[in-house]
C-alpha positions in Angstrom: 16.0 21.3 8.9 13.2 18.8 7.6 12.3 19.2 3.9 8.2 20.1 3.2 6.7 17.1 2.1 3.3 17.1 0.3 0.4 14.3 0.4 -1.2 13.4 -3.3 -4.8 12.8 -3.5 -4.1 9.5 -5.1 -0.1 9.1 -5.8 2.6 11.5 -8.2 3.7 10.8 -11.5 6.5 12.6 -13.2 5.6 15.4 -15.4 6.6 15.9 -18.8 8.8 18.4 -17.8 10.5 15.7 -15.2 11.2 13.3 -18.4 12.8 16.1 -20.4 15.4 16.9 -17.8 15.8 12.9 -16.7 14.7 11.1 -19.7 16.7 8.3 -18.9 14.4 7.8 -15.0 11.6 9.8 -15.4 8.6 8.9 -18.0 5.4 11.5 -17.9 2.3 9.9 -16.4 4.6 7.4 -14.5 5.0 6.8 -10.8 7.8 9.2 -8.9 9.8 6.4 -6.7 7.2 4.0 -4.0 9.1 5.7 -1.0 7.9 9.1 -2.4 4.5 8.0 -4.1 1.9 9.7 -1.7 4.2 12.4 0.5 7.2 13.9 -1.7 9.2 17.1 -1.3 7.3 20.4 -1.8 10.0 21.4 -4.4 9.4 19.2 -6.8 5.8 19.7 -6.9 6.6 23.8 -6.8 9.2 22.8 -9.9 6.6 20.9 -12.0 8.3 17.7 -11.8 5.3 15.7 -10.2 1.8 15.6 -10.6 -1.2 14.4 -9.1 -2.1 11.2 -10.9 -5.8 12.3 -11.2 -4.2 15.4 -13.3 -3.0 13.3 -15.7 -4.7 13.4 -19.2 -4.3 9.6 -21.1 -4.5 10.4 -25.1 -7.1 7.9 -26.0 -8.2 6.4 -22.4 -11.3 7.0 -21.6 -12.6 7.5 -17.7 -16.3 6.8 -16.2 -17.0 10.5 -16.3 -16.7 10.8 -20.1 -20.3 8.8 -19.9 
């Protein structure tokens, strides 16, 4: 049986929840691996390992829209 896959609007990052299980391959706000950066499995998306990249919130960065 073939795993659900999801698209990003952009690419995923790992969560902060992904670094606290993996800490030692998984950094919040970072790219999930490039063969899974724009379709990756539905379960890690319904775990809260991965996140849209758009949904993630840079302490200190600002964006055009904060103009």
């Amino acid at each position: 049986m073939d795993e659900i896959k999801v698209k990003a609007k952009t690419k995923w990052v790992w969560t902060e929840l992904a670094q606290r299980k993996n800490p030692n391959h998984s950094r919040a706000g970072d790219p999930i691996w490039p063969h899974f950066q724009t379709e990756a499995p539905k379960q890690w998306l319904d775990d809260g390992l991965i996140q849209d990249e758009t949904e993630v919130v840079k302490e200190g960065q600002m964006s055009i829209f904060d103009y």
